[in-house]
Backbone bond lengths (Angstrom), bond angles and torsions (degrees), N, CA, C in turn:
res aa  C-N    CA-C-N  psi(-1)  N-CA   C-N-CA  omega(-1)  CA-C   N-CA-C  phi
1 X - - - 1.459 - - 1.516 110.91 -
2 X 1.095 115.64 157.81 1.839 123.96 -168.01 1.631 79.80 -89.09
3 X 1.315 109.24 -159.60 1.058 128.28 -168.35 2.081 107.60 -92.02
4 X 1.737 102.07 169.18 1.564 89.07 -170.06 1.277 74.40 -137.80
5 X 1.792 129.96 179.12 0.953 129.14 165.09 1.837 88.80 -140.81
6 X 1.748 117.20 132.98 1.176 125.58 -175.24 1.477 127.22 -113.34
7 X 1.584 123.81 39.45 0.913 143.82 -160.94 2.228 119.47 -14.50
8 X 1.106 122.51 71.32 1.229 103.57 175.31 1.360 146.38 -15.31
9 X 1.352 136.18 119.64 1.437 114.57 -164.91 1.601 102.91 -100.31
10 X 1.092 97.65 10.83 1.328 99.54 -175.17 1.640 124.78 -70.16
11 X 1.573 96.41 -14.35 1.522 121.68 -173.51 2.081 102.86 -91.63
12 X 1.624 100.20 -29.63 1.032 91.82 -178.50 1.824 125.15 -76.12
13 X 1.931 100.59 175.65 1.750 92.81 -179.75 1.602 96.62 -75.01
14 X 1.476 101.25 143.65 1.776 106.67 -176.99 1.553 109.59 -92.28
15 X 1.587 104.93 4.12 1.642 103.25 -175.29 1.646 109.74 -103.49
16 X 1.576 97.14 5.71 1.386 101.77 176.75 1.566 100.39 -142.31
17 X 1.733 125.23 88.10 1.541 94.66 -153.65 1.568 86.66 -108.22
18 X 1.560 125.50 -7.64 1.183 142.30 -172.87 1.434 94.71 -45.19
19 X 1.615 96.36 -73.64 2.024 112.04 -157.28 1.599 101.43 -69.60
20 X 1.878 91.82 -22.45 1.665 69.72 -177.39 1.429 120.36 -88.40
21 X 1.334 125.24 -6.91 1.445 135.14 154.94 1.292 101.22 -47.56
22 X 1.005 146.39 -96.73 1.313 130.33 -172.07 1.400 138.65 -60.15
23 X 1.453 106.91 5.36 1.546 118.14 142.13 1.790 122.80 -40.11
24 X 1.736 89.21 -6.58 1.386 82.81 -137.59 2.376 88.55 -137.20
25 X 1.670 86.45 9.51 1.278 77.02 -174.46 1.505 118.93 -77.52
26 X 1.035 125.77 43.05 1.880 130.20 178.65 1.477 77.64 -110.97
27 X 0.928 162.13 -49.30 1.141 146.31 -107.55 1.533 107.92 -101.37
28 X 1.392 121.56 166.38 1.665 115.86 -177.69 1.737 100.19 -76.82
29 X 1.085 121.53 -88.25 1.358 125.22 151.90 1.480 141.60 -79.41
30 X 1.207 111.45 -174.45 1.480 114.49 169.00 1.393 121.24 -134.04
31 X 1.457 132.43 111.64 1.187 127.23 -140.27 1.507 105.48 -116.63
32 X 1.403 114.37 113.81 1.375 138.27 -173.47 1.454 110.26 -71.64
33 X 1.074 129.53 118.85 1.884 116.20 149.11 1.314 103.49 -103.86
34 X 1.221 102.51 155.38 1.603 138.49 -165.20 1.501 111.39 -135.38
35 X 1.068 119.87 94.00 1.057 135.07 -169.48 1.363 125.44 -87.60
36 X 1.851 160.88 163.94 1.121 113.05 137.57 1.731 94.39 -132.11
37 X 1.369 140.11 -3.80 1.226 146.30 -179.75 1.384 113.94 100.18
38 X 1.447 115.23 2.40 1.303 108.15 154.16 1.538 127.24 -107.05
39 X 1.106 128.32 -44.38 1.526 130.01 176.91 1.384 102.41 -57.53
40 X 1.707 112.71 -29.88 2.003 107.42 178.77 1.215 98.84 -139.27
41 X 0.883 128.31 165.24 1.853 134.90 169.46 1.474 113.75 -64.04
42 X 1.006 101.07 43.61 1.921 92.24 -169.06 1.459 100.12 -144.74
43 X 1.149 130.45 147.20 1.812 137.87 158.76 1.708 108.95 -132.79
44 X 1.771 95.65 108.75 1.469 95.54 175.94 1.447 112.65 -114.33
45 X 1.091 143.87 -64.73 1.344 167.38 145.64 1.818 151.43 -95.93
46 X 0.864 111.30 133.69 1.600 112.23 -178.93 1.836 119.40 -114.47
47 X 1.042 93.95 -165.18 1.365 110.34 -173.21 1.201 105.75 -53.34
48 X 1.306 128.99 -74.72 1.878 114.23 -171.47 1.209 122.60 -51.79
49 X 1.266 100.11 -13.90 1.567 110.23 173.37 1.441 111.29 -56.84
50 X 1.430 107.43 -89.17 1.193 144.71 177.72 1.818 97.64 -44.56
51 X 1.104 133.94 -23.73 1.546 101.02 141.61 1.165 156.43 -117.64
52 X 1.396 87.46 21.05 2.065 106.01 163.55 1.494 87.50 -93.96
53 X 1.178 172.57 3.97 1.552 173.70 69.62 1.982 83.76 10.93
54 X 1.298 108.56 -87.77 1.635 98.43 -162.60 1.561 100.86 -47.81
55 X 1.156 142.05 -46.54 1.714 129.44 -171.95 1.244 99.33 -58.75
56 X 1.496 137.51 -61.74 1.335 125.46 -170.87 1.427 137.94 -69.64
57 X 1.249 105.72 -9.06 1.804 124.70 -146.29 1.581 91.02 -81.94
58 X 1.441 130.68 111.03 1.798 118.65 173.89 1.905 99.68 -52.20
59 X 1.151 124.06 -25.02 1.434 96.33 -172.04 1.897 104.35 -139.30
60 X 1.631 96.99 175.57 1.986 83.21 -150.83 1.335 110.38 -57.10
61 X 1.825 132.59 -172.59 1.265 146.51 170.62 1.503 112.26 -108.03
62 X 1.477 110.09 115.80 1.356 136.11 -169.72 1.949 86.53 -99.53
63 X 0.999 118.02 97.47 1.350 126.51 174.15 1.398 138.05 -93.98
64 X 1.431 117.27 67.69 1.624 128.66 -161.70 1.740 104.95 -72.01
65 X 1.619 102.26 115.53 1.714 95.71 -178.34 1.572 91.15 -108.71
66 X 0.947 103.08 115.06 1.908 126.94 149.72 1.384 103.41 -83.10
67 X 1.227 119.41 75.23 1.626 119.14 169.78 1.405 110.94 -135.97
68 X 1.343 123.49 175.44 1.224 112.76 157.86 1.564 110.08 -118.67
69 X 1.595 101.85 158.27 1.477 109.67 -155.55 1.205 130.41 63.27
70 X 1.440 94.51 44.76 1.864 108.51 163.06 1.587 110.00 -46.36
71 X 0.993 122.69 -65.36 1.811 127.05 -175.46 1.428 96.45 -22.29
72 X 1.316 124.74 -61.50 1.690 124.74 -172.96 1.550 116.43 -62.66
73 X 1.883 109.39 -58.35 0.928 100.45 -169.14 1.839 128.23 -76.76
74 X 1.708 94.39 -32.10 1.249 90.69 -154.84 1.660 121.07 -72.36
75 X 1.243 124.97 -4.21 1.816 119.01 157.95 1.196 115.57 -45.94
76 X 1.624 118.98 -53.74 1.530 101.63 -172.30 1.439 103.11 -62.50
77 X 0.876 163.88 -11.22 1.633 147.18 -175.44 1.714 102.44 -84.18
78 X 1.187 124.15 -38.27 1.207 122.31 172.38 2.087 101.06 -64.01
79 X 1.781 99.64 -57.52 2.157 70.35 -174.97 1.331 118.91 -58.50
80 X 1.730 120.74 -10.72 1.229 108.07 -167.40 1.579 106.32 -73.61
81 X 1.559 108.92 -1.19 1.461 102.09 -170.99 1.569 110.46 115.47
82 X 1.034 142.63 -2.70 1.705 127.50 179.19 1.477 115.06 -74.43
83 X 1.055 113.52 146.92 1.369 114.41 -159.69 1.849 114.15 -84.71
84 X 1.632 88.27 -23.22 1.086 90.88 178.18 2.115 94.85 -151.38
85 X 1.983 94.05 144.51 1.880 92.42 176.67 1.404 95.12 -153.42
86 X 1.505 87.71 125.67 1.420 135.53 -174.97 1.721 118.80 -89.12
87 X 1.653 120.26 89.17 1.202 110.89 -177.16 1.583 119.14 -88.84
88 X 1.465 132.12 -174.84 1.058 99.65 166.50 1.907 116.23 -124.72
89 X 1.170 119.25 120.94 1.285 114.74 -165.05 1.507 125.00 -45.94
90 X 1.315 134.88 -16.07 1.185 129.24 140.30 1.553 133.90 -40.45
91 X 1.780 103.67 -33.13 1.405 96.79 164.99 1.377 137.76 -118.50
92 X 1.337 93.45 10.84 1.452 100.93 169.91 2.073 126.99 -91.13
93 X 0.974 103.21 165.96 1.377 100.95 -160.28 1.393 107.16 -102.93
94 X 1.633 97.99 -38.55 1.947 94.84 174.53 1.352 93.52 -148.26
95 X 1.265 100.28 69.88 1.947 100.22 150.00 1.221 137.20 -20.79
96 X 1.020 118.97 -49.10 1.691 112.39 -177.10 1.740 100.61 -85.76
97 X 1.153 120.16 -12.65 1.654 119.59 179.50 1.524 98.37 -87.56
98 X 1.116 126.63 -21.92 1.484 143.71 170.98 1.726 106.98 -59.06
99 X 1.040 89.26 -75.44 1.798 100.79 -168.16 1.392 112.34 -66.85
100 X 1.412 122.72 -27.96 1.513 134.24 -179.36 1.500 100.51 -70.83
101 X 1.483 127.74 -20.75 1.330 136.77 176.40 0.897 124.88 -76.86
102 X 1.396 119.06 -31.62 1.349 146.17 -140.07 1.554 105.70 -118.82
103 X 1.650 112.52 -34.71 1.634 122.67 152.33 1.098 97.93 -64.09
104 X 0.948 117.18 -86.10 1.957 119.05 -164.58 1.677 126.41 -30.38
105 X 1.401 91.84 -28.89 2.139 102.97 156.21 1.333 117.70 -95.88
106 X 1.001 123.28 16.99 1.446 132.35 130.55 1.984 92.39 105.62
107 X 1.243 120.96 18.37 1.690 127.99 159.80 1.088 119.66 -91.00
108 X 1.235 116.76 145.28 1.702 136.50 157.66 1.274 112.98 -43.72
109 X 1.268 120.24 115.99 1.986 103.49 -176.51 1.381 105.52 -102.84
110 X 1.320 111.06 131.79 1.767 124.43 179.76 1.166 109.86 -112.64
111 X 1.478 122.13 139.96 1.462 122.78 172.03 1.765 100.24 -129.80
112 X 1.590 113.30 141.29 1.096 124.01 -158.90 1.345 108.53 -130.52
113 X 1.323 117.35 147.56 1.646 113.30 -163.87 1.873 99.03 -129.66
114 X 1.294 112.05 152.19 1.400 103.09 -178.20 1.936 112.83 -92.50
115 X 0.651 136.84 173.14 1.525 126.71 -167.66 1.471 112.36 -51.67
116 X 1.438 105.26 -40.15 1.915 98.10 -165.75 1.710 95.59 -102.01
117 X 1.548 123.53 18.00 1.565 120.47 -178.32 1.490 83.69 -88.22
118 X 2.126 118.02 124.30 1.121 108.97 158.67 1.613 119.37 -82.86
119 X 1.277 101.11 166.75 2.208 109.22 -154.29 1.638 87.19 -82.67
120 X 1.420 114.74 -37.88 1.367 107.79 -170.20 1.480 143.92 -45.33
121 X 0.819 92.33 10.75 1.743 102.70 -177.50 1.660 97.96 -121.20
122 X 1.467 135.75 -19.75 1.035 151.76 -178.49 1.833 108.47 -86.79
123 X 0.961 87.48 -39.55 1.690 99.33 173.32 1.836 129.37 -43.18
124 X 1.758 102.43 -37.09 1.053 94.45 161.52 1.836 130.40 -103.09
125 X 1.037 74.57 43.32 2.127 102.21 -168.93 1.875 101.21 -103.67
126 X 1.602 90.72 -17.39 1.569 73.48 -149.43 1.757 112.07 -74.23
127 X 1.185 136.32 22.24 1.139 136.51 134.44 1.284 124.01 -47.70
128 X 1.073 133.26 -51.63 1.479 147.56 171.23 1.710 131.94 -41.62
129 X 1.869 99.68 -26.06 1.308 115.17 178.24 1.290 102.06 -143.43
130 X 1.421 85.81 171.16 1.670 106.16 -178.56 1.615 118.88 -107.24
131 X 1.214 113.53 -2.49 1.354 106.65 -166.15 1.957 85.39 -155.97
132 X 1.167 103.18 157.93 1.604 141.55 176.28 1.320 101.16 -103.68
133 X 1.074 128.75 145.14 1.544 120.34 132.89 1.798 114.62 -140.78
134 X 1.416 94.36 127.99 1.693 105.31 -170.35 1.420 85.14 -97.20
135 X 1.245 112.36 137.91 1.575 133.94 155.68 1.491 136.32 -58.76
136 X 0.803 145.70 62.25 1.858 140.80 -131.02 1.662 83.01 -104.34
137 X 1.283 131.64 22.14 0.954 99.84 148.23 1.966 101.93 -173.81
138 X 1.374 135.17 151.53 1.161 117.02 -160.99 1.604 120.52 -56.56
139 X 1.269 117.79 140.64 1.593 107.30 -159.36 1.620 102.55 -85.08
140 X 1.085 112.53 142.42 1.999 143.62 164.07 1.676 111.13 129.08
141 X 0.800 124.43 -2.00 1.803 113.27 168.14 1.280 97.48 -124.27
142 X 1.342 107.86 138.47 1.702 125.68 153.44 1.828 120.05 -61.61
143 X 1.056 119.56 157.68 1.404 116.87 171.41 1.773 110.27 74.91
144 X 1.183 127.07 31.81 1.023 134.77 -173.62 1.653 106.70 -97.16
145 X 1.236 114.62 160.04 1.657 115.00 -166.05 1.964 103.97 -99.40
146 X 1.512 99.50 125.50 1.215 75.67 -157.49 1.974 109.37 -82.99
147 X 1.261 96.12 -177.80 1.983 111.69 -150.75 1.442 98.18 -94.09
148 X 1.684 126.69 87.73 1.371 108.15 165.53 1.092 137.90 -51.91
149 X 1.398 113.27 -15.92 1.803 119.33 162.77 1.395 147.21 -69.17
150 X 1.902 94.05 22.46 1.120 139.25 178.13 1.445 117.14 -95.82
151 X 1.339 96.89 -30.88 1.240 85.66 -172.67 1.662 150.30 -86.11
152 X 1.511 85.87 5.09 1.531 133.56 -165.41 2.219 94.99 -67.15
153 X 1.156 81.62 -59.03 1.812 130.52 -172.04 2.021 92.95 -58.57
154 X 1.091 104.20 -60.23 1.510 112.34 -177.98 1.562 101.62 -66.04
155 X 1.089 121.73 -51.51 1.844 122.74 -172.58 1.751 90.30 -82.34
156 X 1.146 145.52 5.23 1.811 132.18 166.22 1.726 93.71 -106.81
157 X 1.356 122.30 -15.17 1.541 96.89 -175.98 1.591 105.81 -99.93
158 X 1.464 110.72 -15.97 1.516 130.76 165.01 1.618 108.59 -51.01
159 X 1.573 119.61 -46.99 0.743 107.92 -153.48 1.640 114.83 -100.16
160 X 1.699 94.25 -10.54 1.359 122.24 163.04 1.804 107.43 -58.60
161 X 1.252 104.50 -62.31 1.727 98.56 -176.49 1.054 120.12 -54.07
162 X 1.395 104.95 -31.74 1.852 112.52 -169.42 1.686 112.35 -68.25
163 X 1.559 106.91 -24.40 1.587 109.93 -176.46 1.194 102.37 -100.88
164 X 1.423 132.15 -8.40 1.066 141.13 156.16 1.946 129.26 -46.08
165 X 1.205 97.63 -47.29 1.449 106.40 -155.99 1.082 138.13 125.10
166 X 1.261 89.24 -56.84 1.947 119.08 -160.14 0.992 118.19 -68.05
167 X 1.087 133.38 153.51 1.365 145.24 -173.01 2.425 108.05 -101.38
168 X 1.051 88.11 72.26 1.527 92.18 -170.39 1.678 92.12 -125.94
169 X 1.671 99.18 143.81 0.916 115.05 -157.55 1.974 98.10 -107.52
170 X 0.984 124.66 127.63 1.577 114.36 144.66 1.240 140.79 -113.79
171 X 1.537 112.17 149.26 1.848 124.59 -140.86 1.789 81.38 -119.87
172 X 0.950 98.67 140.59 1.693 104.53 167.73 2.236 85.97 -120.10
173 X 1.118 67.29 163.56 2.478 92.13 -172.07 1.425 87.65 -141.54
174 X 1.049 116.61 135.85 1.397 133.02 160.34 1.659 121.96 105.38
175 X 1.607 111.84 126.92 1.396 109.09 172.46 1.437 117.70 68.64
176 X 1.598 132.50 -19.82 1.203 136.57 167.08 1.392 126.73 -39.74
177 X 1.323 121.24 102.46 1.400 132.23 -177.25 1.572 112.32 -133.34
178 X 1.327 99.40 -172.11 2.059 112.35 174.32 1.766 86.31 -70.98
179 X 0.753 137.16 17.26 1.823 131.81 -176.24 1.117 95.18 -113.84
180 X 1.069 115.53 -82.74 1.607 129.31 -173.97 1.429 152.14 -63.18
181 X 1.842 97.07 -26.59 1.632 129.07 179.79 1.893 99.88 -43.32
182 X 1.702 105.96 -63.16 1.151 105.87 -134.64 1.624 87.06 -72.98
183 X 1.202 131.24 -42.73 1.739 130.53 175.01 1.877 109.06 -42.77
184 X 0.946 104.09 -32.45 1.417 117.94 174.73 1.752 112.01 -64.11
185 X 1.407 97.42 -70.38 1.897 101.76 171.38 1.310 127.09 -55.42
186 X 1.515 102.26 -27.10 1.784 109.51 177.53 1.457 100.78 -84.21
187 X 1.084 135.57 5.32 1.976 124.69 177.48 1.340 76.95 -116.11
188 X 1.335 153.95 0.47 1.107 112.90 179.12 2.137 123.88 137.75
189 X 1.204 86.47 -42.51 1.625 95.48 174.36 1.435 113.81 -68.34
190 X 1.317 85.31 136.50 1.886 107.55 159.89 1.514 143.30 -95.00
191 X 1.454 98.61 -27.15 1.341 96.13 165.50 1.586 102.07 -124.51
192 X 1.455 94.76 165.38 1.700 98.32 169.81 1.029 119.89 -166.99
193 X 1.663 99.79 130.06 1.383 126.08 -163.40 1.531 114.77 -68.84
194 X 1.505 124.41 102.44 1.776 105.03 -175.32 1.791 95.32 -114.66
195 X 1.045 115.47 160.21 1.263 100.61 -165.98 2.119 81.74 -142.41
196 X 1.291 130.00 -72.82 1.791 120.78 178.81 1.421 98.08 -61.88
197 X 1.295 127.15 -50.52 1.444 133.02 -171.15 1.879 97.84 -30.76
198 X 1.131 110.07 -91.78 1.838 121.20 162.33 1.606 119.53 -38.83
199 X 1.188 131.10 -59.11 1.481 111.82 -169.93 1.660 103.58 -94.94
200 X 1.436 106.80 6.30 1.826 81.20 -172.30 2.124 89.40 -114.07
201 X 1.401 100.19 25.37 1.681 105.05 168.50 1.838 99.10 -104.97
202 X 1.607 107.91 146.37 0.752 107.72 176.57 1.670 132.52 -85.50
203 X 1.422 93.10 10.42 1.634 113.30 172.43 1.262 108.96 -149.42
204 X 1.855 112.33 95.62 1.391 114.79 -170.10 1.202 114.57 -64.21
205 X 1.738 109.19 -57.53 1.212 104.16 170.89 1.618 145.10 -17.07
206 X 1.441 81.28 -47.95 2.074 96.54 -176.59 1.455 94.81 -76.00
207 X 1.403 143.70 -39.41 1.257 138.04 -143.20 1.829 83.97 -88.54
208 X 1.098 110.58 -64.32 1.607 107.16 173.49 1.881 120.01 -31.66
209 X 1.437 92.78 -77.05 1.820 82.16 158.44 1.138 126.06 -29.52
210 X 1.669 144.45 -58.18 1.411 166.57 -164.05 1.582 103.54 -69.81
211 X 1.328 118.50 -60.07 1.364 121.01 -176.49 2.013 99.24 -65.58
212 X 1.510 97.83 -48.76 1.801 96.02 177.57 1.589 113.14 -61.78
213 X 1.284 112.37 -10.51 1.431 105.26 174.96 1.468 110.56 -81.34
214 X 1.254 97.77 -58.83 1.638 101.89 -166.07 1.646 119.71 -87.17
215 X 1.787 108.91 15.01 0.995 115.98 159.34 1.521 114.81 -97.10
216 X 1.551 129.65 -24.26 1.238 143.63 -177.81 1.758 90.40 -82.04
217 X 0.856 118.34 25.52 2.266 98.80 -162.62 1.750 78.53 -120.32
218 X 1.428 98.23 -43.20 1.795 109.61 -151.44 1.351 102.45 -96.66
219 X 1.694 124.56 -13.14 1.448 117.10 164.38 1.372 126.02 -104.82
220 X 1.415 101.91 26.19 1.417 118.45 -170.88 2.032 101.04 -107.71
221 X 1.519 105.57 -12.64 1.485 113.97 -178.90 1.360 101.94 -60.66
């Protein structure tokens, strides 16, 4: 796959999440966090949420759960419809019984690592999912600076898929901007999650184009 760009909504106003979904309709996806205040310091949203969000959203739901006890929760977000759900392997208990679930309700299954979780033990999983997600920056606040000591981690799981076969995608979360994107696409990532980068420009659209440019320029090396 070329590159995706997954706009965070986490940046957006939540009292208008309708208009601001389609602030955002150029975009490949729309990328949910799910919070609950224990796996991160943060509580943003749940399930009923997240599927009056999937009925309205012009484009699919990229659904990142920072929770603990993914095994339980995270199927229903796939029947509610997300196109794609992202657990995070620190809190899950049997990952691949996870994601095999999570195909079978008809989602993309993502597993996500926090900056200092090494991928290597995940590496021979990667049949099992479709998507990576490297952390570029510690997960529960938005606007965080993102972690070049990531990027080491992003170019070994790059290089893992590539001898692989597979068609698996990796999403870097965190700190992603016109600064940061293109260092991101050259180790290796495909999609990327910007969340202030996009809603705190006053023309999302263009900033989406801009980040899809100069992320397609730098993952094309």
């Amino acid at each position: 796959m070329d590159v995706a760009i997954s706009p965070s909504i986490l940046s957006a106003d939540f009292t208008n999440l309708e208009a601001e979904l389609h602030r955002i309709a150029d975009a490949d996806f729309a990328h949910v966090d799910v919070m609950d205040n224990h796996f991160v310091p943060n509580l943003t949203l749940g399930l009923p949420v997240v599927e009056r969000i999937v009925q309205v959203s012009p484009v699919p739901i990229d659904v990142h759960l920072m929770i603990e006890d993914p095994d339980r929760w995270a199927p229903g977000y796939a029947e509610a419809g997300a196109a794609s759900v992202t657990f995070h392997a620190e809190a899950a208990r049997a990952p691949v019984r996870l994601a095999r679930e999570l195909r079978r309700l008809g989602a993309r299954a993502g597993v996500a690592l926090r900056p200092a979780t090494p991928v290597e033990p995940y590496l021979d999983l990667l049949a099992e999912v479709d998507m990576v997600l490297i952390m570029t920056v510690e997960p529960g606040f938005g606007g965080q600076a993102f972690i070049d000591g990531t990027l080491p981690k992003i170019r070994r799981t790059r290089a893992a898929i590539a001898a692989s076969g597979l068609d698996v995608w990796v999403q870097v979360d965190g700190g992603v901007s016109t600064e940061t994107v293109e260092r991101a696409a050259d180790a290796g990532a495909n999609v990327f999650v910007a969340g202030s980068a996009v809603y705190g420009s006053d023309d999302a659209a263009a900033r989406i184009a801009e980040l899809r440019r100069l992320a397609s320029a730098a993952h094309g090396h």
